[in-house]
Structure formats: C-alpha cells, structure tokens
N, CA, C and O atoms as CSV, one atom per row, in Angstrom:
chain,resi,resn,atom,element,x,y,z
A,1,UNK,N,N,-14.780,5.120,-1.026
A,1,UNK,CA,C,-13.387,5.481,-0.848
A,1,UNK,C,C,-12.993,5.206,0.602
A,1,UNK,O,O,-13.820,5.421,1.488
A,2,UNK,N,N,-11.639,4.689,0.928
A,2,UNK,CA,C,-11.094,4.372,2.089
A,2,UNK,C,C,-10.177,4.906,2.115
A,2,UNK,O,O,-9.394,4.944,1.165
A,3,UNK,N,N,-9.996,5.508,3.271
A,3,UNK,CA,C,-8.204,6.131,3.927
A,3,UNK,C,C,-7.246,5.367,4.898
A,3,UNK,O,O,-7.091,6.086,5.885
A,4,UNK,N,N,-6.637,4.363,5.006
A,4,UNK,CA,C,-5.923,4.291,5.640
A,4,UNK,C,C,-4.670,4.702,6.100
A,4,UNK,O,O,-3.696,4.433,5.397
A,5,UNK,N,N,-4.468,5.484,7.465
A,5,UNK,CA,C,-3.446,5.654,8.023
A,5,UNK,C,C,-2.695,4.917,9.067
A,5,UNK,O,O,-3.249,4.632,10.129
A,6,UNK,N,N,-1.079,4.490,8.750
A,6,UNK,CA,C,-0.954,4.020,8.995
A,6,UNK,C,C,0.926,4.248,10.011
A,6,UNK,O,O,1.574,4.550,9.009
A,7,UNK,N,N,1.580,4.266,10.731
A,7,UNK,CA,C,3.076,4.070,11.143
A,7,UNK,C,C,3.638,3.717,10.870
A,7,UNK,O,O,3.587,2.503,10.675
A,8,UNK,N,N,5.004,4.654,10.522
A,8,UNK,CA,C,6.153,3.563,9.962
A,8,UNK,C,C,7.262,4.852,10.875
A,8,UNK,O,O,7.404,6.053,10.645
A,9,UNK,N,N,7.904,3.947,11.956
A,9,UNK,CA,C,8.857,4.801,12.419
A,9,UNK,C,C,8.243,6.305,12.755
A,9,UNK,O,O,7.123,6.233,13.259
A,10,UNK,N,N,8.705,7.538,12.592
A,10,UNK,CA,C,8.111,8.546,12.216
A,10,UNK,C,C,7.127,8.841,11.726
A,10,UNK,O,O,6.168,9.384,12.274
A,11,UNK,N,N,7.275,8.412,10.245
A,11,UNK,CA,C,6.343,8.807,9.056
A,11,UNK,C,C,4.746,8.358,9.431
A,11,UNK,O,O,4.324,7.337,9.975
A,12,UNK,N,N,4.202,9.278,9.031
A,12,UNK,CA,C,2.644,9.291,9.127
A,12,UNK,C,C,2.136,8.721,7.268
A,12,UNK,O,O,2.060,9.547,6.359
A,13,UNK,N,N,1.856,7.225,7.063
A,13,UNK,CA,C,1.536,7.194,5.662
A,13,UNK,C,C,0.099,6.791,5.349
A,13,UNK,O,O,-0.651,5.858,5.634
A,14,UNK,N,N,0.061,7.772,4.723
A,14,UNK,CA,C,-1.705,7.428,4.197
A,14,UNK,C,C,-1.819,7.037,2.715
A,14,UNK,O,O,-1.276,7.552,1.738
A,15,UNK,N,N,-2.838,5.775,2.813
A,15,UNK,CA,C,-3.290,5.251,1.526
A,15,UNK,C,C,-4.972,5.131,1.396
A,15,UNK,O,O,-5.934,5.050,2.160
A,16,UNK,N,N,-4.730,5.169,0.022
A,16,UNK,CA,C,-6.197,6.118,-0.503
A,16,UNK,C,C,-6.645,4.798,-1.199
A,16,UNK,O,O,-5.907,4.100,-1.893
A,17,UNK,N,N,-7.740,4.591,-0.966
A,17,UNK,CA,C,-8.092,3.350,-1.738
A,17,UNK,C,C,-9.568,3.474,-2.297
A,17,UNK,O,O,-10.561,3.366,-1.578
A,18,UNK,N,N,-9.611,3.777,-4.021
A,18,UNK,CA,C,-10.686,3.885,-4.725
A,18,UNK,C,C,-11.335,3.475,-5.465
A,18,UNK,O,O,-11.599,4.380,-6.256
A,19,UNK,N,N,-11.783,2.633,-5.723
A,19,UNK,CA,C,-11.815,1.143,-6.318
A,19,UNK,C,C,-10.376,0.502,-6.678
A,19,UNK,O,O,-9.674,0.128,-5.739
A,20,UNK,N,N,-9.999,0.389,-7.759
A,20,UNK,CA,C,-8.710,-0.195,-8.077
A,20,UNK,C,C,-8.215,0.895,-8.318
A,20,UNK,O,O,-7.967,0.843,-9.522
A,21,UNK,N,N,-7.691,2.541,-7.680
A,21,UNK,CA,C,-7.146,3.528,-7.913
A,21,UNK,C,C,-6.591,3.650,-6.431
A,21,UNK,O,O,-7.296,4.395,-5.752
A,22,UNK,N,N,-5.341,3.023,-5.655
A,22,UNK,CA,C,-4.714,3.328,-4.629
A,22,UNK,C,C,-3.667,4.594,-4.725
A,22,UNK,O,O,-3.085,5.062,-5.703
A,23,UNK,N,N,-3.655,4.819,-3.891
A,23,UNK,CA,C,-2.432,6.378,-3.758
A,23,UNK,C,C,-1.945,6.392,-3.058
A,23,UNK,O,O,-2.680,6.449,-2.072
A,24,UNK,N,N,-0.341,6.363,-2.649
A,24,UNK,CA,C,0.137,6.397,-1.502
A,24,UNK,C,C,0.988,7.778,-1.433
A,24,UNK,O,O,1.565,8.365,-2.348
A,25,UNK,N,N,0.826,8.288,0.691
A,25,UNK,CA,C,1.518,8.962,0.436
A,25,UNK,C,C,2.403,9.433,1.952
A,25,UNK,O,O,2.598,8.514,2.748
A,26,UNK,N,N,2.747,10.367,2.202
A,26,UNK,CA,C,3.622,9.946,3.958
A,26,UNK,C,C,3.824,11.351,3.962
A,26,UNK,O,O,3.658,12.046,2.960
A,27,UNK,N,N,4.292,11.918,5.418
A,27,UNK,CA,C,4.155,12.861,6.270
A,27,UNK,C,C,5.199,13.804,5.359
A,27,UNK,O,O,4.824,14.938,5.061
A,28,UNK,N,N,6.210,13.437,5.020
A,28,UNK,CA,C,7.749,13.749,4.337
A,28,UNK,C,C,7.061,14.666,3.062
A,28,UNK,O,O,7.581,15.640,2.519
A,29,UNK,N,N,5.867,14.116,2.787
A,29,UNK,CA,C,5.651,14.447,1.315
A,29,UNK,C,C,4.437,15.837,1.566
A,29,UNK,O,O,4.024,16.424,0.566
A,30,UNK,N,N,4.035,16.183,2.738
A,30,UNK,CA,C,2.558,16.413,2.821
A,30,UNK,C,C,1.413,16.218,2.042
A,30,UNK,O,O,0.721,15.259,2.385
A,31,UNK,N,N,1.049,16.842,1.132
A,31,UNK,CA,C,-0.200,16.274,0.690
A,31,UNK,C,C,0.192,15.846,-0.533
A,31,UNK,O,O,-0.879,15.862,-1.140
A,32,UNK,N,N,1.037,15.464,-1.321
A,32,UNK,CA,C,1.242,14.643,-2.302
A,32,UNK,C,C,1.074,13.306,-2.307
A,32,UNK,O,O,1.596,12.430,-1.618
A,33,UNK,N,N,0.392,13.270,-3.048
A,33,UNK,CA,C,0.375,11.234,-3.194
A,33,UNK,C,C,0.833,10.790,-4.438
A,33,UNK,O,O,1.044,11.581,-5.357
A,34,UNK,N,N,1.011,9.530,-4.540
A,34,UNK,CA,C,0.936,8.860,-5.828
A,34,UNK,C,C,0.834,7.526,-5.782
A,34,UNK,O,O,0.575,6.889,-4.761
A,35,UNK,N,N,1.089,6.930,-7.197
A,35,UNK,CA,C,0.500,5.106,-7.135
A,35,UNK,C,C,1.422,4.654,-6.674
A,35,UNK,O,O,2.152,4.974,-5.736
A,36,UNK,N,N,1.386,3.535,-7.655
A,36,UNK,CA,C,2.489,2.382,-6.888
A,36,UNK,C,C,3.876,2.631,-7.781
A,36,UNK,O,O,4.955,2.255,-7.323
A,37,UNK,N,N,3.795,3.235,-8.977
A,37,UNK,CA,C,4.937,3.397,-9.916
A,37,UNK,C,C,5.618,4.831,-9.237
A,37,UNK,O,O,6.705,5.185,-9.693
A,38,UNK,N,N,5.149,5.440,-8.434
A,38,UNK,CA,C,5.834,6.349,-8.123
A,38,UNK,C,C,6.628,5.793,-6.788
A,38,UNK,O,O,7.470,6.569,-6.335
A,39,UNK,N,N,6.454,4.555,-6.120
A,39,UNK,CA,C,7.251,4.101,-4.611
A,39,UNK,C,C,8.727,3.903,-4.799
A,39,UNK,O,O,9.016,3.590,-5.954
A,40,UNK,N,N,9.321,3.963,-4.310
A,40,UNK,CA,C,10.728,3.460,-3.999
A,40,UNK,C,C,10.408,2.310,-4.152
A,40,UNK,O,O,9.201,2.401,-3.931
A,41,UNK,N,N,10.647,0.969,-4.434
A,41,UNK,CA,C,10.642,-0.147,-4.374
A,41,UNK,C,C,12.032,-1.013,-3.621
A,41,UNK,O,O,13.191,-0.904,-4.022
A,42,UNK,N,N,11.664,-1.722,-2.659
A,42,UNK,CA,C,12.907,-2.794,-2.106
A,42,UNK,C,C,13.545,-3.909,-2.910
A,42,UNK,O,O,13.093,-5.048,-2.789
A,43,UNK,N,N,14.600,-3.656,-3.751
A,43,UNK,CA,C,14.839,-5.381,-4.319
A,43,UNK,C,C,14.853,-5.884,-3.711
A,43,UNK,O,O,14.168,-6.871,-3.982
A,44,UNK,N,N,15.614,-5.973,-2.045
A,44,UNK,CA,C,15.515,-7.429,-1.453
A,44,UNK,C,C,14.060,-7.847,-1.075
A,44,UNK,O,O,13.548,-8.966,-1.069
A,45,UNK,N,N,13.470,-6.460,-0.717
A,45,UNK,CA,C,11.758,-7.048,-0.766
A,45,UNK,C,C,11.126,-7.454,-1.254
A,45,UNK,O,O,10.169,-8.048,-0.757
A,46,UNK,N,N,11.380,-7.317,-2.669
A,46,UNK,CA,C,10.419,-7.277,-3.898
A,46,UNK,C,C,10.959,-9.410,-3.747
A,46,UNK,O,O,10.182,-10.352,-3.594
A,47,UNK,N,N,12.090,-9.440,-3.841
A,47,UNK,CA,C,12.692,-10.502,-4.260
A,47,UNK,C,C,12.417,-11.944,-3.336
A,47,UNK,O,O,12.383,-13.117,-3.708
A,48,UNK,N,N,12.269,-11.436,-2.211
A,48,UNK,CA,C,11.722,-12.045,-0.849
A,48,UNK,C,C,10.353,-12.259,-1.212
A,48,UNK,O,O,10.188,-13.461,-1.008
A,49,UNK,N,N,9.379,-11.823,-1.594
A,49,UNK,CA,C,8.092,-11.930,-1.466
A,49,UNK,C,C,7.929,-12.701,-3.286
A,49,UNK,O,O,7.292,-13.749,-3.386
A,50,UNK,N,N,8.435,-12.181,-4.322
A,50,UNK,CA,C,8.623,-12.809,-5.500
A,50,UNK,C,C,10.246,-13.390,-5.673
A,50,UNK,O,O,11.162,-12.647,-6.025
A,51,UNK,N,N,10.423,-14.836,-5.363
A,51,UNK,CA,C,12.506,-15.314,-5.879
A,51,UNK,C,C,12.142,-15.040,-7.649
A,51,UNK,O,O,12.845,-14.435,-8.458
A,52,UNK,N,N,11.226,-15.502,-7.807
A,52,UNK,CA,C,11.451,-15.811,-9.130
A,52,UNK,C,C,11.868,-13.996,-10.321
A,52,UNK,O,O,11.860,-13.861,-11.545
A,53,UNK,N,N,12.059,-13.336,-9.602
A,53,UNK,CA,C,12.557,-12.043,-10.021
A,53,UNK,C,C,13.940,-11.666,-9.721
A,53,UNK,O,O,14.487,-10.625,-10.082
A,54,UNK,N,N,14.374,-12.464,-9.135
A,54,UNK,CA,C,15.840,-12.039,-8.737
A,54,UNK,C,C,16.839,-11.980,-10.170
A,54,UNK,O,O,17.929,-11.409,-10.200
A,55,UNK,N,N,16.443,-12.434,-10.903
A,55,UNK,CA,C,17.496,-12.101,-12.265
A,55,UNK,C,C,16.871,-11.385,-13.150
A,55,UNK,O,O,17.475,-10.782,-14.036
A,56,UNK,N,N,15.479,-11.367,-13.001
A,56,UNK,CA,C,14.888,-10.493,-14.049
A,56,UNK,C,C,14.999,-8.765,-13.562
A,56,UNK,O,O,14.645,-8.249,-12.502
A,57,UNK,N,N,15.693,-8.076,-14.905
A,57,UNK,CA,C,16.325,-7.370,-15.054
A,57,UNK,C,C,15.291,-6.068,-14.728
A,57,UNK,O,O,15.710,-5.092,-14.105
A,58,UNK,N,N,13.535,-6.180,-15.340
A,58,UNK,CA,C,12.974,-5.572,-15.380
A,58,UNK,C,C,11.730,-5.611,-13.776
A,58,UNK,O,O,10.572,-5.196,-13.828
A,59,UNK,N,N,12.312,-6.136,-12.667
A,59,UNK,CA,C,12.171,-6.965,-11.440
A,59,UNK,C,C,11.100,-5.624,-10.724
A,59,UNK,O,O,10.416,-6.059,-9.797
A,60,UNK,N,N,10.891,-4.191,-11.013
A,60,UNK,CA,C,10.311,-3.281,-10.161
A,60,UNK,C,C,8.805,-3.262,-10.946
A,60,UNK,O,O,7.706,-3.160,-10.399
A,61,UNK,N,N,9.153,-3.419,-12.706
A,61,UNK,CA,C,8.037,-3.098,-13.354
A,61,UNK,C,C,6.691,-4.893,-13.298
A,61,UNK,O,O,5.543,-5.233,-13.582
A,62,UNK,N,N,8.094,-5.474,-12.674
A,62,UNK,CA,C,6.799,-6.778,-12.897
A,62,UNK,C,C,6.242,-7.197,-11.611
A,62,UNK,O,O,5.269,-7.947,-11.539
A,63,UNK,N,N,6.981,-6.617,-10.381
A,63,UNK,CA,C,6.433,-6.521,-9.384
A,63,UNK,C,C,4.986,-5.870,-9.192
A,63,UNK,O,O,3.985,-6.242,-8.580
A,64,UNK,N,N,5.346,-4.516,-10.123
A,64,UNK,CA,C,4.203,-3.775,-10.270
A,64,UNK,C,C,2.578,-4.240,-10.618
A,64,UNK,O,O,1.433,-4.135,-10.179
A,65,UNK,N,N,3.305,-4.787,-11.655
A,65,UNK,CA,C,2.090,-5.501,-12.769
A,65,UNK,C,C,1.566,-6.691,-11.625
A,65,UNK,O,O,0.462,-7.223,-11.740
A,66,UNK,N,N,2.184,-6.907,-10.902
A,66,UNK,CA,C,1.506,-8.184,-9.844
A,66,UNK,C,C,0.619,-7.682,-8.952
A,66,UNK,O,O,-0.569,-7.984,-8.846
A,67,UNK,N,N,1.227,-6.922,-8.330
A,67,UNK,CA,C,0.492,-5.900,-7.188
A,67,UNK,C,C,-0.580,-5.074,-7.995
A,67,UNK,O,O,-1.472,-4.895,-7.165
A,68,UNK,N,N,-0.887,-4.599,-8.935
A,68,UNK,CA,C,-2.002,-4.123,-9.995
A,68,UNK,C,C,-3.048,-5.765,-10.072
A,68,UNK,O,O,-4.273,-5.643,-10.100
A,69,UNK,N,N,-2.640,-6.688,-10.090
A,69,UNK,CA,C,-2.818,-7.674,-10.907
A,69,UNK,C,C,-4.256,-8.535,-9.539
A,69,UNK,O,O,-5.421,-8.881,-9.732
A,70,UNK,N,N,-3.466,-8.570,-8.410
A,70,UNK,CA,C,-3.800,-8.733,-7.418
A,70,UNK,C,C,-4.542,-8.119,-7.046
A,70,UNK,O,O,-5.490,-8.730,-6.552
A,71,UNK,N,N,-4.615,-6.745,-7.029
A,71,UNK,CA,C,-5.866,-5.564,-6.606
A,71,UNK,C,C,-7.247,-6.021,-7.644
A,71,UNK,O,O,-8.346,-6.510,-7.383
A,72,UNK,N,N,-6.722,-5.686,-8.652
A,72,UNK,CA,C,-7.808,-5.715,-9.564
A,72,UNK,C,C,-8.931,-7.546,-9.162
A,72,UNK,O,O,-10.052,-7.874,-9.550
A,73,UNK,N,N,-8.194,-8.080,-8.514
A,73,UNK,CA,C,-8.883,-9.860,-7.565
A,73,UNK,C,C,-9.576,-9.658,-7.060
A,73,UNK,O,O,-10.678,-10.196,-7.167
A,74,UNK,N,N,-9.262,-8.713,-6.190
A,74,UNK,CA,C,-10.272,-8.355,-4.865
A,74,UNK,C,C,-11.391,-7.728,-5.190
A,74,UNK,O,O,-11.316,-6.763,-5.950
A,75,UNK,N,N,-12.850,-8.222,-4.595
A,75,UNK,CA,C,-13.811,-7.412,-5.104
A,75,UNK,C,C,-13.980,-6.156,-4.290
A,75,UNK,O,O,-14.375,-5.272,-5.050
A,76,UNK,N,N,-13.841,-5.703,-3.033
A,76,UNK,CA,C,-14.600,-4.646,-2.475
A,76,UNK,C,C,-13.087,-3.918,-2.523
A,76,UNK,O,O,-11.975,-4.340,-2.839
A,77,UNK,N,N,-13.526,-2.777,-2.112
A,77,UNK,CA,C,-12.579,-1.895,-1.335
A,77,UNK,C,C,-11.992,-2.162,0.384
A,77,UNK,O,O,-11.019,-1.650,0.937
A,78,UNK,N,N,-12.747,-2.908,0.792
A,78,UNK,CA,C,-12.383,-3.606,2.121
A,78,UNK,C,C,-11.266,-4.302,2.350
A,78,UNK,O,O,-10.238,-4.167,3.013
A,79,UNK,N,N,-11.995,-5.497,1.242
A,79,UNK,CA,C,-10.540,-6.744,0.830
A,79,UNK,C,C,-9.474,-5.714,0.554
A,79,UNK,O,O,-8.470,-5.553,1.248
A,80,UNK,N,N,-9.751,-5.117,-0.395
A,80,UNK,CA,C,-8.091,-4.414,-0.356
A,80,UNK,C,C,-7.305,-3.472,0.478
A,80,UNK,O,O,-6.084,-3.314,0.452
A,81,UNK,N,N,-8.212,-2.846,1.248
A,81,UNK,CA,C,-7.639,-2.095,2.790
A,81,UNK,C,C,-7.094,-3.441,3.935
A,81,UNK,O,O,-6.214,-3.470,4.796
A,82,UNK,N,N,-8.088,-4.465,3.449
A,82,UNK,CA,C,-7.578,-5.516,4.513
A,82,UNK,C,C,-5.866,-5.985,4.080
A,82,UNK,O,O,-4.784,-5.828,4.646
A,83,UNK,N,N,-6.268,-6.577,2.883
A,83,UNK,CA,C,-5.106,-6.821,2.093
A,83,UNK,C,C,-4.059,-6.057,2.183
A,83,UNK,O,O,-2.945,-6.581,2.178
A,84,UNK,N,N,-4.214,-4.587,2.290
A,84,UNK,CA,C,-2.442,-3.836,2.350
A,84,UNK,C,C,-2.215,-3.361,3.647
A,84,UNK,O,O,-1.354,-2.535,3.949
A,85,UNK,N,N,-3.107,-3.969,4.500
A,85,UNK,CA,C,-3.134,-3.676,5.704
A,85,UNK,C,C,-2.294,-4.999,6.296
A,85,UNK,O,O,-1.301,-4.836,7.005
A,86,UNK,N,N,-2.763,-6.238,5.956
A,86,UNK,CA,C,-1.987,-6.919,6.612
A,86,UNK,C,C,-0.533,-7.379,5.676
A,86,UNK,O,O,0.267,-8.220,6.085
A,87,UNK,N,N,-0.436,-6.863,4.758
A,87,UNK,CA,C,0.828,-6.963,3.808
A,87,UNK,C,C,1.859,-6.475,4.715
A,87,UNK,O,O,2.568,-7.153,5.458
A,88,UNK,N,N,1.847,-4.978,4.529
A,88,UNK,CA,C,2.140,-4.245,5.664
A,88,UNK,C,C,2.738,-3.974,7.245
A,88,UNK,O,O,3.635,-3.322,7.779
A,89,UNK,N,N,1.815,-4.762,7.573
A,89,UNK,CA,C,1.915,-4.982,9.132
A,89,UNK,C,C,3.290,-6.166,9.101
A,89,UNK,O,O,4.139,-6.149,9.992
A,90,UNK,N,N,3.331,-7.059,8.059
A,90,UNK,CA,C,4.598,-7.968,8.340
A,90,UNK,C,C,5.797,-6.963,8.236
A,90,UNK,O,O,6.769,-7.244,8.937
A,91,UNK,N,N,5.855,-6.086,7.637
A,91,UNK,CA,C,7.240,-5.205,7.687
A,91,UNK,C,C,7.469,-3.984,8.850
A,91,UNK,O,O,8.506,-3.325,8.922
A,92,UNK,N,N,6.359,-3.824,9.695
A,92,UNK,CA,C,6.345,-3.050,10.499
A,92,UNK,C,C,5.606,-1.799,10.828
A,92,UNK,O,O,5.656,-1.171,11.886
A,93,UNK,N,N,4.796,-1.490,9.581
A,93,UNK,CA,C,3.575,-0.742,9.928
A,93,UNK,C,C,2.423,-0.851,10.991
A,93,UNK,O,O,1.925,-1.914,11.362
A,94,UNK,N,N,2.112,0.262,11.379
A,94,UNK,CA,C,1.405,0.006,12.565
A,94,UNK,C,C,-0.155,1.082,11.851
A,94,UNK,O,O,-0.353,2.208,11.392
A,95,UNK,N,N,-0.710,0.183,12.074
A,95,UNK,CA,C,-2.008,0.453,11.430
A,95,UNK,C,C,-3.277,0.952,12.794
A,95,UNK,O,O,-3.838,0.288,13.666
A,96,UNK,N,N,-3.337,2.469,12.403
A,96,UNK,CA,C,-3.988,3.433,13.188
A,96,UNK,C,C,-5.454,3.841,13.052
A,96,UNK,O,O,-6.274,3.495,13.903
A,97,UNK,N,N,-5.859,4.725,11.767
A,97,UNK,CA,C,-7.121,4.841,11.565
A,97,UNK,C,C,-7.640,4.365,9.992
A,97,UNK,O,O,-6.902,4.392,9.007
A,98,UNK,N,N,-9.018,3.941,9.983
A,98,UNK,CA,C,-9.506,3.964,8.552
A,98,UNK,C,C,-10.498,4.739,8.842
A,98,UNK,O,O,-11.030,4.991,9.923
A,99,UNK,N,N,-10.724,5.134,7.684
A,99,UNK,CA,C,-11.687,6.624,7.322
A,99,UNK,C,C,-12.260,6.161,5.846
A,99,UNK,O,O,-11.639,5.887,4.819
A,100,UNK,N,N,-13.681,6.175,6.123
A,100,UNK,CA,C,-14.694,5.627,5.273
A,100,UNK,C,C,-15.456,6.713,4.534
A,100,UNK,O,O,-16.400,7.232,5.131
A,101,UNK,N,N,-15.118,7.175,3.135
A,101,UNK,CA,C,-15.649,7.982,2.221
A,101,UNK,C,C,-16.401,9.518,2.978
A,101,UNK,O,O,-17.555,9.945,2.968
A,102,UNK,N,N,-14.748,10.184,3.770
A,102,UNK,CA,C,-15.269,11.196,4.547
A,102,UNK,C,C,-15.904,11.274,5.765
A,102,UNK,O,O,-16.284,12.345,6.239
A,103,UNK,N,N,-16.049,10.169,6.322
A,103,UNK,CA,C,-16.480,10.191,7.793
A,103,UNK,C,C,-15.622,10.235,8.975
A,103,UNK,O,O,-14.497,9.880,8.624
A,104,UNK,N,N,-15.647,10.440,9.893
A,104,UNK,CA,C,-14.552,10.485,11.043
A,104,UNK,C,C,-13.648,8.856,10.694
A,104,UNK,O,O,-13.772,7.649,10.484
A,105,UNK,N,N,-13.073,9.555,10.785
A,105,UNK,CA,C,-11.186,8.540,11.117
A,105,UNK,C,C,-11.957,7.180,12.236
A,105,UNK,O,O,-12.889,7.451,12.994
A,106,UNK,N,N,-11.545,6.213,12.164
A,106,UNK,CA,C,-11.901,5.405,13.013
A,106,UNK,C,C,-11.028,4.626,13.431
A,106,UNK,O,O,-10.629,3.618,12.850
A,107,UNK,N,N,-10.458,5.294,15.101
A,107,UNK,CA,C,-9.387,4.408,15.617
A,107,UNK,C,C,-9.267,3.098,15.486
A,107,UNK,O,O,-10.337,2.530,15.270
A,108,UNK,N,N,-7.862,2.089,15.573
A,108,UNK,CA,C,-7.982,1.166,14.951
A,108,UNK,C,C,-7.180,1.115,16.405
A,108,UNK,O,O,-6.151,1.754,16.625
A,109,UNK,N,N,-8.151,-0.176,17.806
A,109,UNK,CA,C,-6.985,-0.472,18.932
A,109,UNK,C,C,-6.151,-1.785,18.748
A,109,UNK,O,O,-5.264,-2.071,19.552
C-alpha cells in the first residue's frame, strides 16, 4: 500500500493506492475518502486529455472506465503512484510525501 500526499492550493489531498483499489481524498473532507466515481470530474479536463468525448453524452462514466482501464496496465503499485503523480503535477499539484505500507512519510524535495 502507498500514500501519496500531495498540494493543491490549500487542500492537503491524499491518495491511497492498493493494488488496483485507489482512494482519493483532501483536507475539506477529513478522513473520508473515495474512488474515482465519487470525484467531481472537469469536462473541459476530461475533454482536453480525451476530444474524442466531447459529444458523448455519457463523457464522466467513460472517462472513468479509461482511468480504471489504465490502472489495471500498470503492474506495481509504484507505476501507478508514479503515474498519478505525474498526471497531476501537469495541473498543479505539488507532490510532498509518499508513505510506504505504514512507514514514515517520505519527504519528496
């Protein structure tokens, strides 16, 4: 299991990464998390990163199924901390500590 915490503005957001079982969750919420069907989703984001969704009507649920689709690619838990780590970082997250199945937080300079 991996923890990444990470900056966004204010918000303190941590994602939980357990084999293919991610959880996200942010300071706003305290200890609540959830998947990816529980996020707010960006259309212009979603639409920017996938065009070919811009008319499809059902554009949050197939985003979904991609981002599921994609995880389930990656073999370790690494690749995929790497992976939403640097997803991420293009929109402005600032990526602080990872924390490795309960061990101290490990600053990230």
């Amino acid at each position: 299991m991996i923890v990444l915490i990470m900056e966004f503005g204010t918000d303190v957001i941590m994602i939980s990464i357990d084999g293919n079982d991610i959880r996200f969750g942010n300071s706003n919420q305290g200890i609540y998390t959830t998947t990816i069907e529980g996020l707010r989703l960006d259309y212009k984001g979603v639409c920017k990163e996938f065009p070919d969704l811009i008319e499809n009507a059902n554009w949050k649920d197939e985003a979904i199924k991609r981002f599921k689709a994609h995880i389930k690619l990656l073999k370790t838990e690494d690749e995929k901390a790497k992976y939403i780590v640097e997803d991420l970082q293009r929109y402005g997250y600032i990526f602080k500590y990872k924390q490795r199945a309960g061990f101290r937080p490990q600053k990230i300079i």
